[in-house]
N, C-alpha and C positions, 0 to 999 in steps of 0.2 A: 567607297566607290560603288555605286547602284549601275547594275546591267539590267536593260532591256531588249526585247525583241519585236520590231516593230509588225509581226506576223502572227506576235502570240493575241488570242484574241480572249476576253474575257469569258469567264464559263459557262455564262447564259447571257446570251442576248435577248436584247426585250426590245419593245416596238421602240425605244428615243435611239435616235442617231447619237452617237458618243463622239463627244470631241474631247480631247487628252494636252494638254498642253506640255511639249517636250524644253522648249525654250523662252525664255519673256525676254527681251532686252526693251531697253527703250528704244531701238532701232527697227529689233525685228522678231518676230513670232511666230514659232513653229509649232505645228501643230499636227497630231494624227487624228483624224474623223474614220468613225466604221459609219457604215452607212446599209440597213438591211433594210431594203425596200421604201426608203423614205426620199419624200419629194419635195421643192416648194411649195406652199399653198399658192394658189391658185391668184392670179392679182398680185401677187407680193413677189418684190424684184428685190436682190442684193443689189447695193451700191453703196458700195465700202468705198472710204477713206482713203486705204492703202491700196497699193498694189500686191498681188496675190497668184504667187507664182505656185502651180501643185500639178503632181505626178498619181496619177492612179496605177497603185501597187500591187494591185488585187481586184477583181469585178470587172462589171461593165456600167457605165453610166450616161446622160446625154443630158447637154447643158443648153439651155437658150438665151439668146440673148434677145434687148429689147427689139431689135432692127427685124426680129423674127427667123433670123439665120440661128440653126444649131450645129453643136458638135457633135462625135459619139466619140466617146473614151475605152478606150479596151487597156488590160493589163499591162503596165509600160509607158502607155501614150503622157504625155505633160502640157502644157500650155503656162502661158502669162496672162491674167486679165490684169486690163488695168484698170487703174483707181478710176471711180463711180463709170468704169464699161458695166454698164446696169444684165443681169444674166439673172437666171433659176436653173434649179435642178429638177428635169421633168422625169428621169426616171434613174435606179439604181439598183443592181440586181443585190439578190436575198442570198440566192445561191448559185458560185459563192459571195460573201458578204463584200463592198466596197469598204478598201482599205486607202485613205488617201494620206498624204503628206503633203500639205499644205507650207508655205514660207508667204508672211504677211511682211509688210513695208514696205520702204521708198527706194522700188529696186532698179526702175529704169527713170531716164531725165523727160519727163511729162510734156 
């Protein structure tokens, strides 16, 4: 049996965002992203397939979506995006670093 801690962070961070995959099924995929100061490029929108429910565990971050309405995420806060709600990441704080938990698939009836 393998233990983790979803807080322990690796011993050096480097400028790529780390994504860790905790879970695969063919239903549904979980995942931990750190995230130290990394953003969308600029022009480029996520518009996943799935739906993509995540909780920011750690940090501060702020989401946009195509319609031009954003979020801001603090420590705690979670949300659902749904499959192809077109969004970027415009900011993520460094210090401390964005620790999220993300949950990918077909979570709500479209």
């Amino acid at each position: 049996m393998r233990m983790d801690n979803i807080f322990q962070l690796p011993n050096q961070l480097n400028d790529q965002e780390i994504f860790e995959t905790i879970l695969n099924s063919k239903n549904v995929k979980i995942e931990r992203i750190i995230s130290t100061g990394q953003t969308t490029p600029e022009g480029t929108w996520y518009d996943q397939d799935q739906d993509e429910w995540v909780i920011l565990l750690q940090g501060e971050a702020t989401l946009l979506y195509s319609d031009n309405s954003s979020i801001s995420l603090t420590t705690g806060d979670y949300l659902l995006i749904k499959a192809h709600e077109k969004h970027r990441v415009t900011f993520t704080s460094s210090d401390p670093p964005c620790i999220w938990l993300a949950i990918h698939g077909n979570l709500v009836n479209n």
